[in-house]
C-alpha positions in Angstrom: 9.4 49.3 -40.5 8.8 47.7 -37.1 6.2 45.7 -36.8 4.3 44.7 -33.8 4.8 40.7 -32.7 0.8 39.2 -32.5 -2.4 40.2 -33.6 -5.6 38.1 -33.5 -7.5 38.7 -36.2 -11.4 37.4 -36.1 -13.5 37.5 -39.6 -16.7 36.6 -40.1 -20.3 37.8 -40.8 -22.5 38.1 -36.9 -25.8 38.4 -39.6 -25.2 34.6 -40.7 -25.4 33.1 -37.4 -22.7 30.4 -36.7 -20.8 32.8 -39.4 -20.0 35.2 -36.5 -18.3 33.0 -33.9 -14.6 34.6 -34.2 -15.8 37.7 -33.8 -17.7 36.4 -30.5 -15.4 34.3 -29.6 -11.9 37.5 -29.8 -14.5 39.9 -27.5 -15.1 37.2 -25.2 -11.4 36.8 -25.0 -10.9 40.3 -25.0 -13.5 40.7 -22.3 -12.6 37.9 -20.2 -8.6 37.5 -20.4 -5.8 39.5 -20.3 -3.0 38.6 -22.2 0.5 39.4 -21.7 2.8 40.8 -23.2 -0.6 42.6 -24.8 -1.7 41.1 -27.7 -4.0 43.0 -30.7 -7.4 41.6 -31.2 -8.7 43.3 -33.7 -12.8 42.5 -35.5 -12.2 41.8 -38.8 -15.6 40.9 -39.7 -16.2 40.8 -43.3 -14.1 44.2 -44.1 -11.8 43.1 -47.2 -9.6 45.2 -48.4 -8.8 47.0 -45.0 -7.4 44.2 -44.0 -4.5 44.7 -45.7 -2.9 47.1 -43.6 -3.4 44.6 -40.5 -1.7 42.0 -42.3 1.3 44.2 -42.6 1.7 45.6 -39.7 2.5 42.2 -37.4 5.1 39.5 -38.0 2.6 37.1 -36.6 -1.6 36.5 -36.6 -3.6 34.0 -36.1 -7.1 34.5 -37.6 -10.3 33.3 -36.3 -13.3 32.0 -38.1 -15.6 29.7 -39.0 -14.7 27.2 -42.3 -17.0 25.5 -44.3 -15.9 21.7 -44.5 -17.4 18.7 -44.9 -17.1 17.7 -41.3 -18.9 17.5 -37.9 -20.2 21.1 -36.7 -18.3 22.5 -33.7 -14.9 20.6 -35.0 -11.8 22.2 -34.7 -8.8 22.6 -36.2 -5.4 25.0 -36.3 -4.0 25.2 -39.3 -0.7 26.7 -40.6 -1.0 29.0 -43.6 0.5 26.8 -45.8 -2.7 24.5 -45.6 -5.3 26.4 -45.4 -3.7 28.4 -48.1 -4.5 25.3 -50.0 -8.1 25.7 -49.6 -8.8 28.3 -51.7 -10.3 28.3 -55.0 -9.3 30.5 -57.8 -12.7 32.9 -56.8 -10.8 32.8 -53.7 -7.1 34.6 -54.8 -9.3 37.9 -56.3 -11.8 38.1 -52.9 -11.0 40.5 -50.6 -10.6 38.3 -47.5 -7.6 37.2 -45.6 -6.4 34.7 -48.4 -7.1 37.7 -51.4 -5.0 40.2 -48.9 -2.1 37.7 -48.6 -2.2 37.0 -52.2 -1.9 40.4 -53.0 1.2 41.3 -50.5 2.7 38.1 -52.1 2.0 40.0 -55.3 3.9 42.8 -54.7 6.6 41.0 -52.8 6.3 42.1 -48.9 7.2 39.9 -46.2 4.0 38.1 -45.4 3.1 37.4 -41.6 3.5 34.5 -40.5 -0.5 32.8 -40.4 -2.4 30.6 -38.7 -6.0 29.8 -38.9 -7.9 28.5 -35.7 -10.9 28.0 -37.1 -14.4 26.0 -36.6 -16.7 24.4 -38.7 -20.2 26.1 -38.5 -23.7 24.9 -38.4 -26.4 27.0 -39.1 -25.5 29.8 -42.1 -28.4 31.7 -41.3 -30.0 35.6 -41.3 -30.0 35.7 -37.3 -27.6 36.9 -34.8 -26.5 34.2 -32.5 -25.2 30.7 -32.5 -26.6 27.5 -32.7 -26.5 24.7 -30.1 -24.1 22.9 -32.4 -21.6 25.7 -31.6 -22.6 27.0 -28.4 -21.6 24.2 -26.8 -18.2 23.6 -28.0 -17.6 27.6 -27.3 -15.8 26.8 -23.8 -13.4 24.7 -25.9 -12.6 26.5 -29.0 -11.4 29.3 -26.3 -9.1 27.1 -24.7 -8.0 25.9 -28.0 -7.6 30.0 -28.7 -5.6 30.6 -25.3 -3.7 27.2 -25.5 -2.2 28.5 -28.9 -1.6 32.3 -27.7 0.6 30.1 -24.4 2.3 28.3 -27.2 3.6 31.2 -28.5 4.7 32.4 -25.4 1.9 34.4 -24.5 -0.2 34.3 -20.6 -3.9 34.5 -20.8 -4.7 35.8 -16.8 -8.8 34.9 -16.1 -10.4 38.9 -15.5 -12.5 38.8 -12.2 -15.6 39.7 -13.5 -16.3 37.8 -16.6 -18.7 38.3 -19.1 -21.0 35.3 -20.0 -21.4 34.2 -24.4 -24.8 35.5 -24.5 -24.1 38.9 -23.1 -21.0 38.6 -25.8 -24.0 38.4 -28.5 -25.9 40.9 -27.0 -23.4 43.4 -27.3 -22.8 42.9 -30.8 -27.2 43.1 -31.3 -27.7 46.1 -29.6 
């Protein structure tokens, strides 16, 4: 099977507040950039088992979303699969997240993507839409760290005319 080269892959729940920043943060990037050659951005959100197929059908993704460390709200960090592999408890292997799905495809012996997790640590886990100062501020940033890694890869992130601001982003998602 051919599979495409990049997808970027944002989970998260928009319902839990700081919880929904990848998913914000890939349709401002969608909205904003253009990225060549094209790139997948698919909203994960909080869909499980579905992912599954995504995983399978790239050789590469790098997956947004916000991590719960002990550590400064608004940090950042990229990590390869193999660590943030490493963070997952044995609850963790049977969910049906990104770390379940790749546990299962290692199960059955398909070529896993290659992973990485650009993720940020959240503030407020909270019923509300939105983010919280803590990680509205650092927004600006944990885009550049998004398009810095797409340029890495070999990938051109070209600034649309018209952009769209990160509270008409969470609008759209609310409405």
């Amino acid at each position: 099977m051919n599979k495409k080269q990049l997808a970027i892959l944002s989970v998260g729940n928009i319902l839990q507040k700081d919880e929904g920043i990848a998913l914000y943060a890939s349709k401002y990037l969608e909205s904003n950039y253009s990225v060549h050659p094209s790139v997948d951005i698919i909203n994960g959100g909080v869909e499980g088992m579905s992912l599954l197929n995504s995983l399978m059908e790239y050789e590469e993704i790098v997956v947004l979303d916000a991590i719960g460390i002990e550590e400064t709200p608004g940090s950042m960090y990229n990590f390869p699969m193999s660590t943030f592999r490493g963070f997952s408890t044995d609850e963790d292997v049977n969910e049906a997240g990104v770390l379940g799905c790749l546990n299962i495809l290692e199960g059955r012996g398909d070529t896993l993507p290659e992973v990485s997790l650009l993720a940020i640590v959240p503030d407020v886990i909270a019923p509300e839409i939105g983010l919280s100062a803590s990680l509205s501020k650092p927004f600006e940033a944990y885009i550049l760290m998004i398009k810095k890694e797409l340029e890495n890869k070999g990938f051109s992130c070209e600034a649309k005319a018209d952009k769209q601001t990160l509270e008409s982003v969470i609008e759209s998602f609310a409405s």
